[in-house]
C-alpha positions in Angstrom: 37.3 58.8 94.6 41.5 58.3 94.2 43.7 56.9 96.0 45.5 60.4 96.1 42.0 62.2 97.6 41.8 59.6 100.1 45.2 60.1 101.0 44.9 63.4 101.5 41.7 62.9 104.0 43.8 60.6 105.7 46.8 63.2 106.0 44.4 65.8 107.1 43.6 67.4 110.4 40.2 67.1 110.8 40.8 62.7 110.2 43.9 62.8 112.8 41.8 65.0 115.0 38.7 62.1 114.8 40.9 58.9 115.2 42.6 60.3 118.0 38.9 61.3 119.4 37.9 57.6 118.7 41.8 56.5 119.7 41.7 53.4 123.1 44.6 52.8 124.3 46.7 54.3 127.3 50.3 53.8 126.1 50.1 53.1 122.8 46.8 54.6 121.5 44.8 52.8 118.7 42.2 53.1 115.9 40.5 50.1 115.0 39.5 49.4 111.1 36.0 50.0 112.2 35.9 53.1 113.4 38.4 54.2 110.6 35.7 52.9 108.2 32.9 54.6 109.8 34.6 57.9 109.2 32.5 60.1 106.2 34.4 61.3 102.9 32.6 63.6 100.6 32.7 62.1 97.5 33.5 65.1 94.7 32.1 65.4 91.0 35.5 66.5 90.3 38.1 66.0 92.6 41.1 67.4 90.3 40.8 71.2 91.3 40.8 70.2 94.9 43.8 68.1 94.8 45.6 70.7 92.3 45.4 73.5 94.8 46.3 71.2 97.9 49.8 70.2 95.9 50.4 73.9 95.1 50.1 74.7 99.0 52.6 71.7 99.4 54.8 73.1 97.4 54.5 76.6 98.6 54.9 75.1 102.0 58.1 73.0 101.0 59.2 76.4 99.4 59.2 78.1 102.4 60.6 75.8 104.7 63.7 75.8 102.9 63.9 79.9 102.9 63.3 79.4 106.7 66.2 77.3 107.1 68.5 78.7 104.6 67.7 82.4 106.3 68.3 80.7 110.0 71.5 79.3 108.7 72.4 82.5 107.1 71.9 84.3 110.2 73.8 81.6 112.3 76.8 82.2 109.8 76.6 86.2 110.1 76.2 85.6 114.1 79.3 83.5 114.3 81.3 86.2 112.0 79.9 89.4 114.0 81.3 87.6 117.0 84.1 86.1 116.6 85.8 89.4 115.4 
Protein backbone atom coordinates (compact mmCIF):
# COMPACT_ATOMS: atom_id res chain seq x y z
CA UNK A 1 0.00 0.00 0.00
CA UNK A 2 1.27 4.02 -0.27
CA UNK A 3 2.17 6.18 1.89
CA UNK A 4 -0.70 8.44 0.48
CA UNK A 5 -3.50 5.37 1.20
CA UNK A 6 -2.30 5.01 4.52
CA UNK A 7 -2.54 8.50 5.13
CA UNK A 8 -5.77 8.73 4.10
CA UNK A 9 -6.91 5.71 6.69
CA UNK A 10 -5.19 7.57 9.19
CA UNK A 11 -7.15 10.92 8.32
CA UNK A 12 -10.31 9.07 8.17
CA UNK A 13 -13.26 8.78 10.54
CA UNK A 14 -13.72 5.43 11.04
CA UNK A 15 -9.44 5.37 12.37
CA UNK A 16 -10.02 8.64 14.63
CA UNK A 17 -13.28 7.02 15.72
CA UNK A 18 -11.11 3.54 16.85
CA UNK A 19 -8.04 5.31 18.50
CA UNK A 20 -10.25 7.38 20.43
CA UNK A 21 -12.29 4.01 21.36
CA UNK A 22 -8.86 2.46 22.33
CA UNK A 23 -7.62 6.18 23.61
CA UNK A 24 -6.32 5.90 28.00
CA UNK A 25 -5.74 8.85 29.33
CA UNK A 26 -7.97 11.40 31.31
CA UNK A 27 -6.45 14.71 30.44
CA UNK A 28 -4.48 14.20 27.75
CA UNK A 29 -5.83 11.04 26.02
CA UNK A 30 -3.43 8.59 24.20
CA UNK A 31 -2.93 5.76 21.58
CA UNK A 32 -0.17 3.55 22.08
CA UNK A 33 1.88 2.22 18.79
CA UNK A 34 0.36 -1.05 19.64
CA UNK A 35 -2.92 -0.60 19.40
CA UNK A 36 -2.37 1.78 16.36
CA UNK A 37 -0.65 -1.31 14.85
CA UNK A 38 -3.30 -3.65 15.53
CA UNK A 39 -5.73 -1.53 13.65
CA UNK A 40 -6.80 -3.62 9.98
CA UNK A 41 -6.17 -1.76 6.43
CA UNK A 42 -7.57 -3.45 3.47
CA UNK A 43 -4.92 -3.79 1.28
CA UNK A 44 -6.31 -2.82 -2.53
CA UNK A 45 -5.26 -4.52 -6.00
CA UNK A 46 -5.44 -1.06 -7.12
CA UNK A 47 -5.50 1.66 -4.88
CA UNK A 48 -5.24 4.61 -7.65
CA UNK A 49 -9.20 4.94 -8.33
CA UNK A 50 -9.80 5.13 -4.64
CA UNK A 51 -7.39 7.75 -3.89
CA UNK A 52 -8.35 9.71 -7.25
CA UNK A 53 -11.88 10.09 -6.20
CA UNK A 54 -10.94 10.95 -2.44
CA UNK A 55 -8.67 14.08 -3.90
CA UNK A 56 -11.50 15.10 -6.18
CA UNK A 57 -13.96 15.30 -3.03
CA UNK A 58 -11.04 17.30 -1.38
CA UNK A 59 -11.03 19.56 -3.83
CA UNK A 60 -14.79 19.86 -4.20
CA UNK A 61 -14.73 20.36 -0.54
CA UNK A 62 -11.90 23.12 -0.52
CA UNK A 63 -14.10 24.54 -3.44
CA UNK A 64 -16.91 25.05 -1.46
CA UNK A 65 -15.55 26.30 1.50
CA UNK A 66 -14.33 29.14 -0.10
CA UNK A 67 -17.92 30.01 -1.83
CA UNK A 68 -19.15 29.63 1.82
CA UNK A 69 -16.92 32.25 3.03
CA UNK A 70 -16.75 34.43 0.16
CA UNK A 71 -20.92 34.36 0.10
CA UNK A 72 -20.85 35.01 4.14
CA UNK A 73 -18.51 37.81 3.53
CA UNK A 74 -20.52 39.05 0.74
CA UNK A 75 -23.55 39.11 2.73
CA UNK A 76 -21.71 40.81 5.83
CA UNK A 77 -20.72 43.59 3.22
CA UNK A 78 -24.47 43.98 1.82
CA UNK A 79 -25.55 43.88 5.70
CA UNK A 80 -23.30 46.68 6.66
CA UNK A 81 -24.41 48.79 3.46
CA UNK A 82 -28.29 48.06 3.93
CA UNK A 83 -27.77 49.38 7.40
CA UNK A 84 -25.73 51.89 7.62
CA UNK A 85 -27.95 53.98 5.11
Amino acid sequence: ASKEYILQHFHSTQFINYAISKSFGTKMPRVSHKIIGDYVIKVLEDEAPLLNEIMKSKSIEATLVQKISTTKNMLSSLLVEVFEK
